[in-house]
N, C-alpha and C positions, 0 to 999 in steps of 0.2 A: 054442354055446360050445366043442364037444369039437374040433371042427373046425377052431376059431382055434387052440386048443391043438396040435394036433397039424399043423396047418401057420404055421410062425413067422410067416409073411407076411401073415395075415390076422392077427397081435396086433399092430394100428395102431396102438393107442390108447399102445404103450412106443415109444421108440426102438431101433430094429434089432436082431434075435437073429443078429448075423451069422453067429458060431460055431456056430448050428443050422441055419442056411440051405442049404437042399443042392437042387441042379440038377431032382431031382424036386419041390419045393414051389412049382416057379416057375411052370407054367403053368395047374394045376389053381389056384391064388391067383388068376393074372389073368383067368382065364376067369369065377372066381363072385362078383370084386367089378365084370365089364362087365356080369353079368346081374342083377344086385342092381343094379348104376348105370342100365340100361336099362329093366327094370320100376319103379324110383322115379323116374325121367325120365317116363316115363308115365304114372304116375299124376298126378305133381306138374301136367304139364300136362292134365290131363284137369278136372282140380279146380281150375284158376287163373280166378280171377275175372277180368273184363271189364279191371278194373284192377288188373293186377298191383302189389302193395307188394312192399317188399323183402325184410320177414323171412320175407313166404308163395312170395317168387321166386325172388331171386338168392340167399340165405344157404341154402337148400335144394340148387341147383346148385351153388353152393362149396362144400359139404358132400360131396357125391357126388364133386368134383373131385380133395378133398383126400386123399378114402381111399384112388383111385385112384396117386395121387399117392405117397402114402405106402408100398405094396405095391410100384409099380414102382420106386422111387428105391433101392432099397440092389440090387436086381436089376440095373439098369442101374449103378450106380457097380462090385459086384463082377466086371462082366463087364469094366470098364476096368483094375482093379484086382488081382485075382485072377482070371484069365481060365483057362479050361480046355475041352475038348472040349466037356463035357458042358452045363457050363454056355453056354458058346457056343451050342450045339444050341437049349437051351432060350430062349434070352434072343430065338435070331433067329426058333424059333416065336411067339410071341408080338410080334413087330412088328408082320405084317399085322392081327392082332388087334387091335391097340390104332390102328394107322393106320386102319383103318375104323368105330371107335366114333367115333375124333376127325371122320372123315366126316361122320356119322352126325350129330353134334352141332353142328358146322362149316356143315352143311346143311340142319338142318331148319328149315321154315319155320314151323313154328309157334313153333317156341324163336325164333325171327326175331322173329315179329309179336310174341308178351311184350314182347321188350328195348324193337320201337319202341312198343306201346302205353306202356309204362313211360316212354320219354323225351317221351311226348306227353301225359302224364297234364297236370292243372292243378297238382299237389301238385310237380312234377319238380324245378321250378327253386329248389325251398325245400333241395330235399336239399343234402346236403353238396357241395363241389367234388369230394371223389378218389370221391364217388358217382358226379356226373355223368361224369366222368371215364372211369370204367368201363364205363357205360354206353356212352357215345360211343365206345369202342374197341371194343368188342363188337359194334356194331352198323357198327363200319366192317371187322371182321376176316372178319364174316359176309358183306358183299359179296368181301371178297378169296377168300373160298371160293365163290364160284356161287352163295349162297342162291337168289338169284332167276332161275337159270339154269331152260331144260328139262330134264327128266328126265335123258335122253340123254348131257347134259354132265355133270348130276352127276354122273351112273354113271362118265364117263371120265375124270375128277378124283377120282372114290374108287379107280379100279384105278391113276392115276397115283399117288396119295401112298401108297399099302402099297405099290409098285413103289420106287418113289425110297425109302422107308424101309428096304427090302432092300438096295436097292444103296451107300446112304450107311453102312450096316453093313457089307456087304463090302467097300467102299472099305477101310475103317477097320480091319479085320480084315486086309486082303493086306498093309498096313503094318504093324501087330503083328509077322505068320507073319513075313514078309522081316525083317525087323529080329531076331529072335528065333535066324532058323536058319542068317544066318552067322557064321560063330565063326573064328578063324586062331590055331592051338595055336601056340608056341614054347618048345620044348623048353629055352631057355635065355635069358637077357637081353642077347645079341651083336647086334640090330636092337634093342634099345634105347635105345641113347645118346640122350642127351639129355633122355631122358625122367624128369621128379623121382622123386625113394624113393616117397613115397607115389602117385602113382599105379602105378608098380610093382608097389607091396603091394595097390593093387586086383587087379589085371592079374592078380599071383599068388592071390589070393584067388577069381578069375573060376575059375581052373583047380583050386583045390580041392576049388571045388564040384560037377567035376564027373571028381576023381576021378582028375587028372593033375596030372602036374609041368610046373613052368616057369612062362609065362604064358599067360593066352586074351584077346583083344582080343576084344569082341562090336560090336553097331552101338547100343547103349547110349549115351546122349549123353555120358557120362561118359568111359568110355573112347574114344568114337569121337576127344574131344576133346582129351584127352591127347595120343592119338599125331598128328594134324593139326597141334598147337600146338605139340610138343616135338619130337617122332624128331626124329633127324640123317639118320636112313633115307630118303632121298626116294623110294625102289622101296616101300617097307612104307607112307609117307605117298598114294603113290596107289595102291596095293591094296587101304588100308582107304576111301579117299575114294570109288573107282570102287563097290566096295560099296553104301556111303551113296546116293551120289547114285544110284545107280539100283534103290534098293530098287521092289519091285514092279512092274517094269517090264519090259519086251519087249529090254532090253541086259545088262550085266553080267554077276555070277556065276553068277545065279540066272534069267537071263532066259528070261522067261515063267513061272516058276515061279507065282507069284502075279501074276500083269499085270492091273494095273487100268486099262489101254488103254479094250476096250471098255465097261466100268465107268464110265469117264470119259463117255464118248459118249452112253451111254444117261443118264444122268443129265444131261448138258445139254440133250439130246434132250426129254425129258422137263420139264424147268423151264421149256421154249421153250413146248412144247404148252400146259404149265399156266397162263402167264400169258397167250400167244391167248385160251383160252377163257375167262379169267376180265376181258379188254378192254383187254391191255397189249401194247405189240410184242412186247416182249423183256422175260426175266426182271429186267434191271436194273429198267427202270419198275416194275415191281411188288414188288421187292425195297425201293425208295426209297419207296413208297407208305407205309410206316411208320418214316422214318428223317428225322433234320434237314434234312442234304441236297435238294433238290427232285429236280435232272434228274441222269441221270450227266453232262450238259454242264458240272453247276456240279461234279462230285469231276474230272472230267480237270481245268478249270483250274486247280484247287487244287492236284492233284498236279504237274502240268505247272510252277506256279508255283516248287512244293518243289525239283522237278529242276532248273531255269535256276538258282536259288539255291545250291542245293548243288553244283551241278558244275563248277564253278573250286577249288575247294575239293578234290573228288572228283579231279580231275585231279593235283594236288598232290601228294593223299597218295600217288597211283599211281608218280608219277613221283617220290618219294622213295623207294618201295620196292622200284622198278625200277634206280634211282645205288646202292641199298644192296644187292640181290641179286648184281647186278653187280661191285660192289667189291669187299665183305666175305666176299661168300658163291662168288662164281664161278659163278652162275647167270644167264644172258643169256635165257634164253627160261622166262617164269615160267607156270607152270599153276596152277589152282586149288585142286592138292594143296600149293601154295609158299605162298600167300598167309598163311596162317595162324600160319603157323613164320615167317616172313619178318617181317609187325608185333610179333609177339611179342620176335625176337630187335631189332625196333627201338626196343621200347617198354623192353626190359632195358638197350639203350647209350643212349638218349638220355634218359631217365628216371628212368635207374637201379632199373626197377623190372619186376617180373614177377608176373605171378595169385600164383605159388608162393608168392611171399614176403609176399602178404597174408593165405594161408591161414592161418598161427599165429595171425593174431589174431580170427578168423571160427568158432570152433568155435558146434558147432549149438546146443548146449544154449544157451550166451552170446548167440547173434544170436536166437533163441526170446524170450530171456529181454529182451532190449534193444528188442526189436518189443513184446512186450507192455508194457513201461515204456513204453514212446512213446508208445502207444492209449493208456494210461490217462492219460497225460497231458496229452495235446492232447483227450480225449474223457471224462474223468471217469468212467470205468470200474474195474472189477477183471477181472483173469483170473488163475484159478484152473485146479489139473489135478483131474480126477474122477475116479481108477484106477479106480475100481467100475463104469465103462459100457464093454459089452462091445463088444470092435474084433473088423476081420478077419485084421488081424498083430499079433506080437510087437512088430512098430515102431510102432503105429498109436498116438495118446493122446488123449485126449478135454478139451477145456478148455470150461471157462464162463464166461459173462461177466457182471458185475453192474453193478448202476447204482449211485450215492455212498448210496443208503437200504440197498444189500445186496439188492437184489431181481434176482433172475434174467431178464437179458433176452435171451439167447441162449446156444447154444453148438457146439463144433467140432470134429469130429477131424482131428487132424494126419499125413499121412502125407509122409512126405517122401523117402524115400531110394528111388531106381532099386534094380530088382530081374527077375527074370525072370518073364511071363506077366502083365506090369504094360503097360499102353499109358506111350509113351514122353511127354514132355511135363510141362506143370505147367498145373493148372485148377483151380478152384471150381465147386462144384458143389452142386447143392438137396439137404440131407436131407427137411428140414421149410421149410413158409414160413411166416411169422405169420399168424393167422387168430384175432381173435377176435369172437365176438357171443354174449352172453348170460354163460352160465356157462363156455361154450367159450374159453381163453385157451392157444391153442396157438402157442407159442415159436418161434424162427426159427433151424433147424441147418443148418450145412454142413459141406461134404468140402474139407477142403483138401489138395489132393496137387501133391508135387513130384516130380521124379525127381533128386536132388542125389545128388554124392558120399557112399555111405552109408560107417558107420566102419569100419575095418581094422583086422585082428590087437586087438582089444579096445584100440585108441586111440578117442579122443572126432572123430567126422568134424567135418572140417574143410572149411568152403565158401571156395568163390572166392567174388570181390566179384562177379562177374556171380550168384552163386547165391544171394547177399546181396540183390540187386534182385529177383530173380525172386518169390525169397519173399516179398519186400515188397508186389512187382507184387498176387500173387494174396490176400494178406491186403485189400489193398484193397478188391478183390472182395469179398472175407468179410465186410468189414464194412458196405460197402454192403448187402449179403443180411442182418445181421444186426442192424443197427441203425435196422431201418427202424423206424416206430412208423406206420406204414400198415395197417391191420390187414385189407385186404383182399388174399389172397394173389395175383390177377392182375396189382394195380398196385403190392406193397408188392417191396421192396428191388430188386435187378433186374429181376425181372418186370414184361413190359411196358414199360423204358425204351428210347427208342429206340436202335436197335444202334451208331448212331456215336455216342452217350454215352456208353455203359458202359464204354469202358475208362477215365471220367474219375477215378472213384476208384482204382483199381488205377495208373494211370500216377504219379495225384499222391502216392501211396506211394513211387512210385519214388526221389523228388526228396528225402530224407530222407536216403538211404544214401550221400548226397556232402557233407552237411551235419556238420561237427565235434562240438557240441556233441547231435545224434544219435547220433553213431559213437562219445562217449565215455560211450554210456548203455552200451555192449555191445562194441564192437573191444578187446580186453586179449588179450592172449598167452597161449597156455593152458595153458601152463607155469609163467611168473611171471606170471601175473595183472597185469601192465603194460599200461599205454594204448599204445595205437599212438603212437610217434613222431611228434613233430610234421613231422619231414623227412619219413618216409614216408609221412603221411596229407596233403601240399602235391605229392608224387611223385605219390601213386594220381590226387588231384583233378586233375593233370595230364593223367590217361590218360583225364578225362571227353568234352573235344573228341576224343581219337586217334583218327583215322579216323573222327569222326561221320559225316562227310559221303559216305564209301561206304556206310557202315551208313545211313544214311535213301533213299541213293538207290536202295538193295537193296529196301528198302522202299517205297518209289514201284513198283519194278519189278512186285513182288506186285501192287500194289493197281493197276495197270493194267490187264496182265493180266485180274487177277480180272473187271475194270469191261467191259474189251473182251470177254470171252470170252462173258459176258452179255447185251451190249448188242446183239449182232448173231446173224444169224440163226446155229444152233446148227452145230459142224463134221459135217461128215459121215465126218471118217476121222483116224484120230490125228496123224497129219502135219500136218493141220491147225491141231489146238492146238498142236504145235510149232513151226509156222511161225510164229503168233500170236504167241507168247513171245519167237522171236525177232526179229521184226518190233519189240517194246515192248523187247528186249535192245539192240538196235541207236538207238533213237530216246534211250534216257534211262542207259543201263547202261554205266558204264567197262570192268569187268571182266566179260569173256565166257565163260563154261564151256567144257569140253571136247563134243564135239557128243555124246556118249555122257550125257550129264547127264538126269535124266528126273524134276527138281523136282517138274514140275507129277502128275508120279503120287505121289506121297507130300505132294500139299499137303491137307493134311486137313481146315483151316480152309476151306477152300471147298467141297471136295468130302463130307465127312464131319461140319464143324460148322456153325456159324450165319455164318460168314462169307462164303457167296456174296454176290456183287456188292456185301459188304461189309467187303471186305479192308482197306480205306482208313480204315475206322475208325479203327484205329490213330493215325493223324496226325493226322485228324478230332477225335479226342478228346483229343490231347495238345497241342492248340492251349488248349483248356479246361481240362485239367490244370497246365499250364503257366502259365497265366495264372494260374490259383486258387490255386497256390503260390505265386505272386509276389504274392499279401496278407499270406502269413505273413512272407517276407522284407521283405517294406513295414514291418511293424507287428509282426514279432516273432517266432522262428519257433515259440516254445513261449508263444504268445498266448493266455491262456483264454478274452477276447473272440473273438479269431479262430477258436478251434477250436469252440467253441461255436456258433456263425456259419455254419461248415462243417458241422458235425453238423445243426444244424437245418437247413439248408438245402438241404443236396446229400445226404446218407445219410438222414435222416430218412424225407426223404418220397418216394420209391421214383420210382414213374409216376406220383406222383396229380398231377402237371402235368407240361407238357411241359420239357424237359430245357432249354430257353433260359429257360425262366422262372427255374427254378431258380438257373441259372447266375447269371442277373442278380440275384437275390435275395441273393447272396451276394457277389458282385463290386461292385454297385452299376452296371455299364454291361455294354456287348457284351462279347462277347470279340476279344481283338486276337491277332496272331500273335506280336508283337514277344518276348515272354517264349520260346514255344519257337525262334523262331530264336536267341536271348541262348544259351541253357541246350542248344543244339544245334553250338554255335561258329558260327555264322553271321550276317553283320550284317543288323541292319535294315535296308531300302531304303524 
């Protein structure tokens, strides 16, 4: 016990001592809960009956899973979160550790032969479905690891996945450094024009904290966005874009500095090796081995179909911003530091409307507070704040959530505001997963972080409606992870659903924040407390088609890419992935970057998270988002049938079937496209 005490990481059994966490408790924690997990691994199968049951089997392994689990979850979020030297050090000792326990367990054959005696026993098919369930994916995850491989291969599959686990850390980590260490002082606000007061008061705010006058522009999505969207500066609009796009790459300011070149290489290198010896060509096959999708034959036609669809459409926009750069502006040859300033200043004349002037009615505390009214009302909850549970910032807040008897079914901290030694971006993430059997009833928490405009000069921050969506997007998530009633933590809330599902809750949050009689739970001016105008909230819904059709075909681009880069045998030299890119640039892409552009080193969803060869998600699952929305708008959009419908149906019950069951369970048929192309501006065909 003295030992739990005196290192926070080992007191499992509370939610996170963040504010006693410190870089030395991190690896002496992971090193004595792998050999407390490997000696109870041991024993457990040394002692396992001919026929394994579940409470002497698998509740044992979920046990040892969960502790794990619980020591490295606040380890891993504080290194995204609160990132520093030292902690870095510690976080990235500890990978090959834990990438070789998962080996370990991934691989052995006796933990093999349990699961199939267990699915072969006579008693199996009485167990419950999210049992069999579990089962089944257990015993199909243990062939995508080698189980029944030689020695030989296993060994070079345990030194590929602690290799690939280092280098999807350093990926991830040269984007942070890059992003972090360029900065552009301005002594004064003369390249400013254009740019609103409040981002300014960021701008100024950037440069106090570090102790100078004027303003600092960083690579911040916040500021980077500002001055793209606003300067009148076109020299300052491509010196901070040239930046951006070539964070961590072999071009720009910084070039070489951090270069995740070879980084890139070795890692597809490595994903190629991995799925040969595990019986696949290419990492795509093996990547789709657990995904709705079948071949990547069937995501190029899909995408392929998005692009022919959108690209009359995409043409349009192009060539209205090209008559309007031209005209209005005196611009004949636009680059991709233009694009941004250019729809912006189209969307303020033909519109009548700009982000800025939605921001009065979006303050954070009111869009918090309008998201939680909407859960509880489409889903029969409460949410509550907990001051009492310790965070890792002064911004950080912790909420709970209950059910209409008042019982606690989950809970969350909030972190939302961009800051520095923060990974850039917006996510959800595992604190705890539900897990209960016996007396054990352990609760389902998550990380929810954003990087939004944080507040200035002690005003209440104020989001743009893109920053409206986003939050919306990843509460989704949230609640998917929180609302499961799956009490098996492999297959309950996200875990284990397949990867072009999961963004089906998080997208269908999306679809709310265009909806009125949503926006009038929370849009009011935060000044006089007034609802958004009716003219301005018919102006904004206006701006929902502007430019859809570049914006999806930008996204086709990604998830090409991503598909091809996978599907075929791995590059041998970085010019290669670039030629790739632009080979899929050329085939489906209106607008062309500058040849200095270096995306694919700063895409981190493929190279650093869970989206290789599953980029295409995204549209994969907003075909099913899209559709699932379109029963509220059928039948109501604040339906208690409906929401109740969706709750059990699709949040509920996590993996414990597969994700087209689900769907239909809830829809009553397939899913069709027709809804996201509606809700996309594009017609039916």
């Amino acid at each position: 016990m003295g030992a739990a005490v005196s290192n926070p990481l080992l007191a499992t059994e509370n939610l996170p001592a963040f504010r006693s966490i410190r870089p030395e408790h991190v690896e002496p924690a992971v090193e004595r809960v792998l050999a407390e997990n490997r000696a109870a691994l041991a024993d457990l199968l040394s002692a396992l009956p001919e026929r394994p049951g579940w409470n002497d089997f698998v509740v044992p392994l979920e046990q040892l899973e969960n502790r794990l689990d619980a020591v490295w979850s606040p380890v891993r979020h504080l290194n995204s979160v609160m990132n520093s030297d030292a902690l870095r050090a510690a976080y990235n000792a500890c990978l090959p550790k834990l990438s070789e326990y998962a080996s370990e367990l991934s691989q052995n054959a006796e933990l093999y032969a349990a699961f199939d005696r267990l699915a072969r026993s006579p008693g199996f098919e009485n167990e419950s479905p999210d049992r069999q369930k579990l089962v089944r994916d257990a015993l199909r995850d243990f062939h995508l690891s080698g189980v029944d491989l030689p020695e030989d291969r296993k060994a070079r599959l345990r030194k590929i996945d602690a290799r690939l686990s280092a280098l999807t850390a350093r990926f991830e980590e040269n984007v942070l450094d890059a992003t972090q260490s360029w900065t552009l002082h301005l002594p004064d606000a003369g390249r400013l024009a254009g740019v609103p007061d409040s981002s300014r008061a960021m701008l100024a705010q950037n440069a106090r904290e570090r102790d100078l006058d004027g303003y600092v522009i960083t690579l911040d999505f916040p500021s980077y966005h500002a001055i793209l969207t606003y300067a009148d500066d076109r020299d300052l609009r491509e010196q901070v874009y040239t930046a951006y796009a070539t964070r961590a790459s072999d071009q720009g300011p910084d070039a070489g500095r951090y270069d995740n070149s070879e980084v890139m290489l070795e890692i597809l290198r490595l994903r190629e090796e991995k799925a040969r010896i595990t019986g696949f060509p290419h990492h795509a096959e093996r990547s789709l081995a657990t995904k709705m999708a079948d071949r990547p034959e069937t995501v190029e036609r899909f995408l392929q179909d998005l692009a022919v669809r959108a690209r009359p459409y995409a043409e349009a926009d192009l060539a209205e911003m090209r008559e309007y750069a031209a005209t209005r502006l005196g611009l004949t040859e636009l680059q991709s530091w233009d694009y941004g300033y250019i729809a912006e200043k189209i969307r303020a004349d033909r519109l009548g409307l700009s982000q800025e002037m939605l921001k009065p009615y979006f303050p954070a505390d009111r869009v918090v507070a309008g998201l939680f009214g909407l859960v509880e009302r489409l889903f029969g909850v409460s949410i509550t704040e907990d001051p009492s549970v310790e965070t890792w910032h002064d911004d950080v807040r912790y909420f709970v959530i209950r059910d209409r008897a008042g019982a606690e079914r989950a809970g969350f901290y909030f972190d939302l505001y961009a800051r520095s030694a923060k990974r850039g971006g917006a996510w959800m993430d595992v604190c705890r997963s539900r897990f209960v059997h016996g007396s054990v009833h352990q609760l389902p928490v998550a990380y929810m972080t954003c990087n939004s405009t944080p507040p200035v000069d002690g005003k209440p921050a104020l989001f743009t409606h893109d920053e409206v969506i986003t939050l919306f997007h990843e509460f989704g998530h949230g609640l998917h992870h929180m609302l499961t009633r799956v009490d098996h933590p492999e297959i309950g809330g996200i875990n284990g659903v397949e990867w072009d599902a999961v963004e089906l809750p998080s997208q269908f949050m999306e679809n709310w924040c265009w909806e009125r009689e949503a926006l009038d739970l929370f849009a009011r001016h935060h000044e006089t407390g007034e609802p958004m105008p009716d003219d301005l909230f018919e102006r904004m819904l206006g701006t929902r088609h502007f430019q859809s059709a570049l914006q999806l075909l930008r996204q086709v681009e990604f998830a090409l890419f991503d598909m091809r880069l996978h599907s075929g045998p791995a590059p041998e030299a970085t010019n290669d992935v670039q030629q790739l890119l632009d080979r899929v640039r050329e085939e489906v892409a209106v607008v062309r970057p500058p040849s200095f552009n270096r995306f694919q080193h700063g895409f981190a969803h493929i190279f650093a998270g869970g989206y290789a060869a599953g980029y295409y998600s995204y549209k994969w699952a907003e075909v099913l988002s899209a559709d699932a929305f379109a029963r509220f708008e059928e039948e109501g959009l604040f339906s208690q049938e409906v929401g109740s419908a969706y709750l059990q149906e699709i949040l509920e019950v996590g993996a414990s079937r597969p994700a087209l069951e689900s769907f239909k369970a809830f829809r009553g048929r397939e899913p069709t496209i027709d809804a996201l192309l509606r809700h996309s501006g594009l017609e039916a065909a």
